[in-house]
PDB file of N, CA, C and O in Angstrom:
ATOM      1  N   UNK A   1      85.889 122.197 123.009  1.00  0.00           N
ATOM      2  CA  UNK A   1      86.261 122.309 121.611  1.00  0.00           C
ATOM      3  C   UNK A   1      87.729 122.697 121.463  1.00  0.00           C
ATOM      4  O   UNK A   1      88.339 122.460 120.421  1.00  0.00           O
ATOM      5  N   UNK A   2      88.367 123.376 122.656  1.00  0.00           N
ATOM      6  CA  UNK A   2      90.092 124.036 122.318  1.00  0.00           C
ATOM      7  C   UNK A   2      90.602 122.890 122.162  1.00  0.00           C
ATOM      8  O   UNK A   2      91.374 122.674 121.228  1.00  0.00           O
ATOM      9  N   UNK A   3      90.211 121.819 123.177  1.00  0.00           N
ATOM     10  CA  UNK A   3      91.114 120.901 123.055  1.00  0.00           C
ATOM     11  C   UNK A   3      91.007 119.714 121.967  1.00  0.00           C
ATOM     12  O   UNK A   3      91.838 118.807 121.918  1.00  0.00           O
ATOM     13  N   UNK A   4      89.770 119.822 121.002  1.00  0.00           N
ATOM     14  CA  UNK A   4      89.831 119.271 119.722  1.00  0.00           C
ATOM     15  C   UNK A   4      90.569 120.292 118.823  1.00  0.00           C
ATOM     16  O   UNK A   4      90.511 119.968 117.637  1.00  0.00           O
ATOM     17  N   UNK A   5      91.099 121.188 119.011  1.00  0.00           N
ATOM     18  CA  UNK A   5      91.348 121.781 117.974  1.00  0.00           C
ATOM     19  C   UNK A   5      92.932 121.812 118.160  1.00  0.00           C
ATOM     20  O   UNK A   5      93.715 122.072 117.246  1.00  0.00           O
ATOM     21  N   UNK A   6      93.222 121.571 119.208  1.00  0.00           N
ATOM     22  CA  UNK A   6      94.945 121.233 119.663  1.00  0.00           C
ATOM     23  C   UNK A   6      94.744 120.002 119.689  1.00  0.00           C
ATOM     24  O   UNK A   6      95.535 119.768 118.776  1.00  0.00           O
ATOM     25  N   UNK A   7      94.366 119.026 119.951  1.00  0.00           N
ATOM     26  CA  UNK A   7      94.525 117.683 119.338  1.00  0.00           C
ATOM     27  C   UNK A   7      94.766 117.487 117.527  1.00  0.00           C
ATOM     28  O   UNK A   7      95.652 116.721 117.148  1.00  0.00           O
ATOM     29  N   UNK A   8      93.993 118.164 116.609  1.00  0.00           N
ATOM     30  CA  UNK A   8      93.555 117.917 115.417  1.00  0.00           C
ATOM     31  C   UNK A   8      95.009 118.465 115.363  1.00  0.00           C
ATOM     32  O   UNK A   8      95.701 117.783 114.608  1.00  0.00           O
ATOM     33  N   UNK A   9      95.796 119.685 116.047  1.00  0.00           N
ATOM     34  CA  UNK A   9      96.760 120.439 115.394  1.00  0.00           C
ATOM     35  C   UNK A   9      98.025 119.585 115.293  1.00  0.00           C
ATOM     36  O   UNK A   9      98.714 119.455 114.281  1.00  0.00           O
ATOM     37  N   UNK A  10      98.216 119.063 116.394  1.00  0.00           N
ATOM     38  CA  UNK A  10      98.908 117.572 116.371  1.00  0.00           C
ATOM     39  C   UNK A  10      98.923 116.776 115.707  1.00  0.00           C
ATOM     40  O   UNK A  10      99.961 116.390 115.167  1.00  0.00           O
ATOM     41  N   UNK A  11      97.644 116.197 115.495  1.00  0.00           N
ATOM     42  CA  UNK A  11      97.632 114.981 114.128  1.00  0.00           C
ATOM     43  C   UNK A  11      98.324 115.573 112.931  1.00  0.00           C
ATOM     44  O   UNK A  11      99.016 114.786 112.286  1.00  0.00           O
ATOM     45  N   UNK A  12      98.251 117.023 112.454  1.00  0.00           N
ATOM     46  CA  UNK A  12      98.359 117.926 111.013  1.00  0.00           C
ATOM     47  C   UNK A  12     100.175 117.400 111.243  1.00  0.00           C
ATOM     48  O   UNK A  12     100.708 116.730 110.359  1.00  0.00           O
ATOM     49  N   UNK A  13     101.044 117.854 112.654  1.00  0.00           N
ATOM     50  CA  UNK A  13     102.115 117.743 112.754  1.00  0.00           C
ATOM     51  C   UNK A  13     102.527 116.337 112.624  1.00  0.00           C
ATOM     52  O   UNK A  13     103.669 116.045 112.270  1.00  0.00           O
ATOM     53  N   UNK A  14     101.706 115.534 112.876  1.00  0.00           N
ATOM     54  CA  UNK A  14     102.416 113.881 112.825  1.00  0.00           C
ATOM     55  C   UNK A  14     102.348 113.157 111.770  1.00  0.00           C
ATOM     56  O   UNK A  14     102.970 112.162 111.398  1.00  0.00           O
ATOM     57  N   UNK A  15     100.998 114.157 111.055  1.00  0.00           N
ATOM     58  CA  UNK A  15     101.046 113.399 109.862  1.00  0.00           C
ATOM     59  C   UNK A  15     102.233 114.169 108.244  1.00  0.00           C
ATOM     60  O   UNK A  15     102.705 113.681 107.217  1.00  0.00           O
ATOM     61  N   UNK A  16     102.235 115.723 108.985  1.00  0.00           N
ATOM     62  CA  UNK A  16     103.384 116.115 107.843  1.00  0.00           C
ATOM     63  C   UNK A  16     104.865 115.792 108.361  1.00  0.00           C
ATOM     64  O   UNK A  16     105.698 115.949 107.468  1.00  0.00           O
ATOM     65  N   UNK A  17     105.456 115.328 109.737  1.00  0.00           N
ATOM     66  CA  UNK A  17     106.367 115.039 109.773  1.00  0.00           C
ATOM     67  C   UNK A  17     106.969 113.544 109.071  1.00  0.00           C
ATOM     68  O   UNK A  17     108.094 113.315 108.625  1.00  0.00           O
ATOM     69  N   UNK A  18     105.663 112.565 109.168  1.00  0.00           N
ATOM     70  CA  UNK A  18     105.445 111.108 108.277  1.00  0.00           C
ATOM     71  C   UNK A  18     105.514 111.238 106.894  1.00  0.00           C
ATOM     72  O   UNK A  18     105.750 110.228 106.232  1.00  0.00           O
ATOM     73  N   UNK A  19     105.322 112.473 106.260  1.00  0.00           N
ATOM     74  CA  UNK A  19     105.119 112.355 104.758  1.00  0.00           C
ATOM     75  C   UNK A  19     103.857 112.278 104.232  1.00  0.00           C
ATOM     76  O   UNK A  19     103.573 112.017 103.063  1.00  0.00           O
ATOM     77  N   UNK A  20     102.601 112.677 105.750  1.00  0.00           N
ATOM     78  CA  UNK A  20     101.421 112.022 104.942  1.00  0.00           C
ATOM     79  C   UNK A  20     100.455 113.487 104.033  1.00  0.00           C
ATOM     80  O   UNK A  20      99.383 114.067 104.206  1.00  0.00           O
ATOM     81  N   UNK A  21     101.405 113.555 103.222  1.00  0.00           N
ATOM     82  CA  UNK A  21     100.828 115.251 102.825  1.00  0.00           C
ATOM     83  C   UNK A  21      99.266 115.429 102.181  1.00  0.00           C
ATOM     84  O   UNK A  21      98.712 116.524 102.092  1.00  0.00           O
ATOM     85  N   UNK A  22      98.720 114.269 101.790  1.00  0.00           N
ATOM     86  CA  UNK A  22      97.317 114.224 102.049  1.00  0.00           C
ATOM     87  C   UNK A  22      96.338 113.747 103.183  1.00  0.00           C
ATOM     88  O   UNK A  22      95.128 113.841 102.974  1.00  0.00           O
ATOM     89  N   UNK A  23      96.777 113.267 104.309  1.00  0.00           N
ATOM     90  CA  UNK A  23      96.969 113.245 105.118  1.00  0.00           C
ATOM     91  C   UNK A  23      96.352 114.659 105.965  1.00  0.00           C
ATOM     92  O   UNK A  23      95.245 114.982 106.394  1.00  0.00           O
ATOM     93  N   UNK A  24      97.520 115.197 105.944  1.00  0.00           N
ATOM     94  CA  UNK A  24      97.723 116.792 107.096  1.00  0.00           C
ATOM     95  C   UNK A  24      96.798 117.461 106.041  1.00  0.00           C
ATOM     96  O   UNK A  24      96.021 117.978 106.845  1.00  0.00           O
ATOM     97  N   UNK A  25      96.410 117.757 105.058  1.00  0.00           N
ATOM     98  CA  UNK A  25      95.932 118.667 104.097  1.00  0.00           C
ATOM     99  C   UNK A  25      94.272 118.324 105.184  1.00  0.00           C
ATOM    100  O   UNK A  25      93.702 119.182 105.858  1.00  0.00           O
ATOM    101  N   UNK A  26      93.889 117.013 105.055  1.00  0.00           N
ATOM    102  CA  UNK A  26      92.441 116.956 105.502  1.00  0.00           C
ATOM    103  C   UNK A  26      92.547 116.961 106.790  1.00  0.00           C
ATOM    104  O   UNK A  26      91.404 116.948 107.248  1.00  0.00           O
ATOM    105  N   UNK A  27      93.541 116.977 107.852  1.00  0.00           N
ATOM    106  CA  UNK A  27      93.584 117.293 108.735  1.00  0.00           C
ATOM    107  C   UNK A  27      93.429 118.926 109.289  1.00  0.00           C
ATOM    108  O   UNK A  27      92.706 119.368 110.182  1.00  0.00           O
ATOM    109  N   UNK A  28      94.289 119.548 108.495  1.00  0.00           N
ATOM    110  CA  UNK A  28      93.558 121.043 108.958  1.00  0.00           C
ATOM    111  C   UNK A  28      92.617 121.817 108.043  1.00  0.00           C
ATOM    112  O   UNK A  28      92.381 123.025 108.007  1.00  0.00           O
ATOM    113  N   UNK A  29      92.056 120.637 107.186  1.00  0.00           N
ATOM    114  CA  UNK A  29      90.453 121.455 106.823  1.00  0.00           C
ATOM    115  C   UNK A  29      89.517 121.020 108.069  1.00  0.00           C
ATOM    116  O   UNK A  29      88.440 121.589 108.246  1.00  0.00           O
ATOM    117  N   UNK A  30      89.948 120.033 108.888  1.00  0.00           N
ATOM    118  CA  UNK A  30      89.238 119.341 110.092  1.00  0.00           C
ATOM    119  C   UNK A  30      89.688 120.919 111.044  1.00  0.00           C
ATOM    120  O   UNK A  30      88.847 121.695 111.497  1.00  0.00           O
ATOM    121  N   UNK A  31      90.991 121.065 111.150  1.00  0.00           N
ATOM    122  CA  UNK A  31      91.283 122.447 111.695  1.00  0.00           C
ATOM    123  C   UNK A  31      90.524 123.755 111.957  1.00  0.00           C
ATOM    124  O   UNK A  31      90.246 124.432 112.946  1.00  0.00           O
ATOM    125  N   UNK A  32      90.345 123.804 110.831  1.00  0.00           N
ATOM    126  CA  UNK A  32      89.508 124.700 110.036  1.00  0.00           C
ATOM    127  C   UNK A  32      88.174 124.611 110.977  1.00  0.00           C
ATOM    128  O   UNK A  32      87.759 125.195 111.978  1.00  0.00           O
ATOM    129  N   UNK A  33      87.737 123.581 110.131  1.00  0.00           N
ATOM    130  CA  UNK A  33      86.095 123.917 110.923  1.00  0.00           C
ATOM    131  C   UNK A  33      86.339 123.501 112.325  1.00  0.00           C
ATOM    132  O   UNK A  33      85.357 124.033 112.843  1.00  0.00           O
ATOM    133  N   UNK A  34      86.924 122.957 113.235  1.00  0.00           N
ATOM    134  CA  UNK A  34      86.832 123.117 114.292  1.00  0.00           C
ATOM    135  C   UNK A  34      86.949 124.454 115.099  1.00  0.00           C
ATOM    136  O   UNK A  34      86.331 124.631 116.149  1.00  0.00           O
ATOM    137  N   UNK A  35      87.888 125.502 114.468  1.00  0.00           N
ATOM    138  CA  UNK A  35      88.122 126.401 115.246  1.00  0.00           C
ATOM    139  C   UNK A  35      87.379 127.490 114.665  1.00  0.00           C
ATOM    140  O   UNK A  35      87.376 128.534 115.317  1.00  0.00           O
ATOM    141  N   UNK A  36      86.649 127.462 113.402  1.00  0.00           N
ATOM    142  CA  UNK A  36      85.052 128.314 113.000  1.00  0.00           C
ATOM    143  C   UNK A  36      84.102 128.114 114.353  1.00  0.00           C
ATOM    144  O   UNK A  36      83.536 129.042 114.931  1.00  0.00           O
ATOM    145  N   UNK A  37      84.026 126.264 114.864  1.00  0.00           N
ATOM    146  CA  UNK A  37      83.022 126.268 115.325  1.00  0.00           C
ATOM    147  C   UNK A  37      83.287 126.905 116.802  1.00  0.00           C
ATOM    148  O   UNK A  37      82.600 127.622 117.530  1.00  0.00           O
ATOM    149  N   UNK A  38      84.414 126.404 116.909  1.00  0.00           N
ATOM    150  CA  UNK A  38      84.953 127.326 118.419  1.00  0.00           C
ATOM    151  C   UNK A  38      84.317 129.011 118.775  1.00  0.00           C
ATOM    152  O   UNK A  38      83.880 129.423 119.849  1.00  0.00           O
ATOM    153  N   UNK A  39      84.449 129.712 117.533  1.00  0.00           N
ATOM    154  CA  UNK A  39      84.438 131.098 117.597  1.00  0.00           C
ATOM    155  C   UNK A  39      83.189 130.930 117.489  1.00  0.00           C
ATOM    156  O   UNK A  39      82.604 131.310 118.503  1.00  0.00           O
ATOM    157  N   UNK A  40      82.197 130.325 116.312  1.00  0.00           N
ATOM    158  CA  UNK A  40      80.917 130.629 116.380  1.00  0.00           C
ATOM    159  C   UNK A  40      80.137 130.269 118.226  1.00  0.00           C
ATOM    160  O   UNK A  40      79.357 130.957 118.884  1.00  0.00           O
ATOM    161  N   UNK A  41      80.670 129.177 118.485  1.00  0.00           N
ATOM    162  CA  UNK A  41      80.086 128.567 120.237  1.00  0.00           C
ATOM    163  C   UNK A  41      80.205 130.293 120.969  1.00  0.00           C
ATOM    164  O   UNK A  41      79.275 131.075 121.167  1.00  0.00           O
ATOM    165  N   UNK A  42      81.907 130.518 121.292  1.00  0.00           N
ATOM    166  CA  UNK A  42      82.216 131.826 122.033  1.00  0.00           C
ATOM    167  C   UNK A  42      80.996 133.366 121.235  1.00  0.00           C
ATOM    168  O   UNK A  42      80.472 134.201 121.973  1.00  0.00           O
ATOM    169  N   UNK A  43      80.888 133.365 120.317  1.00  0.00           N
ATOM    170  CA  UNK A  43      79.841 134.177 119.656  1.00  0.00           C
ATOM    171  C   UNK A  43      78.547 134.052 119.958  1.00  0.00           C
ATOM    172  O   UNK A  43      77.913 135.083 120.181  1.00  0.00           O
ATOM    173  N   UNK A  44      78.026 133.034 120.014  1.00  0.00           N
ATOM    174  CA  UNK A  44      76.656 133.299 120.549  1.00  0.00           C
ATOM    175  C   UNK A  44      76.994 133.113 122.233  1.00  0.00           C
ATOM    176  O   UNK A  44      76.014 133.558 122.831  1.00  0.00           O
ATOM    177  N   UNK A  45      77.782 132.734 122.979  1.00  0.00           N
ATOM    178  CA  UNK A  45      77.515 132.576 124.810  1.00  0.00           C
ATOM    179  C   UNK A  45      77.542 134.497 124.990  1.00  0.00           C
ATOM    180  O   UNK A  45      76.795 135.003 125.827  1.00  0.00           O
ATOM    181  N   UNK A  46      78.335 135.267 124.243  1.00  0.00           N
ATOM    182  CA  UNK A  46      78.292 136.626 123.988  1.00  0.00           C
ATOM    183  C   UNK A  46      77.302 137.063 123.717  1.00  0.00           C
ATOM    184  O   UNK A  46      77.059 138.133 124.274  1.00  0.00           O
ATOM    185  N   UNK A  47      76.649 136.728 123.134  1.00  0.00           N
ATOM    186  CA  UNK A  47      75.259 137.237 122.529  1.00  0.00           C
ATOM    187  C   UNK A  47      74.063 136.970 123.111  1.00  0.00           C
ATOM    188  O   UNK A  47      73.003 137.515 122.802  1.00  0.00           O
ATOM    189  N   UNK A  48      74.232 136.031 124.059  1.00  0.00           N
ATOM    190  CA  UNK A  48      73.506 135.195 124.978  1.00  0.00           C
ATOM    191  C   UNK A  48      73.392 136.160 126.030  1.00  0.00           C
ATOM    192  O   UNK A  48      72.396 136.780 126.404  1.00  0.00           O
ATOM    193  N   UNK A  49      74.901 136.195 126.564  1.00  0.00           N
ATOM    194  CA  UNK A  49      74.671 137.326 128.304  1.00  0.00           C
ATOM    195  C   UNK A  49      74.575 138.867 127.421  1.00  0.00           C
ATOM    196  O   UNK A  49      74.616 139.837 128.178  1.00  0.00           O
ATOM    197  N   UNK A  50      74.472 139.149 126.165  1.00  0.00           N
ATOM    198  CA  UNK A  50      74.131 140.964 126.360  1.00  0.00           C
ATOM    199  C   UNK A  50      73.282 141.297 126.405  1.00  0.00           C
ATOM    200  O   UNK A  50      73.100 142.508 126.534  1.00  0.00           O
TER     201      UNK A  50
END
């Protein structure tokens, strides 16, 4: 998942350096929930081994 979420962070940069300002906007709501889901994954493997 890190590396969807540094990929997605990239697209946000290529698309606001292009002008695509709706574009990058839905790109890091994609941001967004990728790196919720990141923390929620790391949250339960924690909750898993205690």
């Amino acid at each position: 998942m890190d590396d969807l979420a540094e990929r997605i962070q990239q697209l946000v940069g290529d698309a606001e350096r292009r002008g695509y300002d709706t574009l990058a906007y839905f790109f890091n709501m994609a941001l967004i929930e990728a790196r919720i889901q990141l923390q929620q994954e790391e949250h339960d493997r924690a909750a898993k081994w205690s």
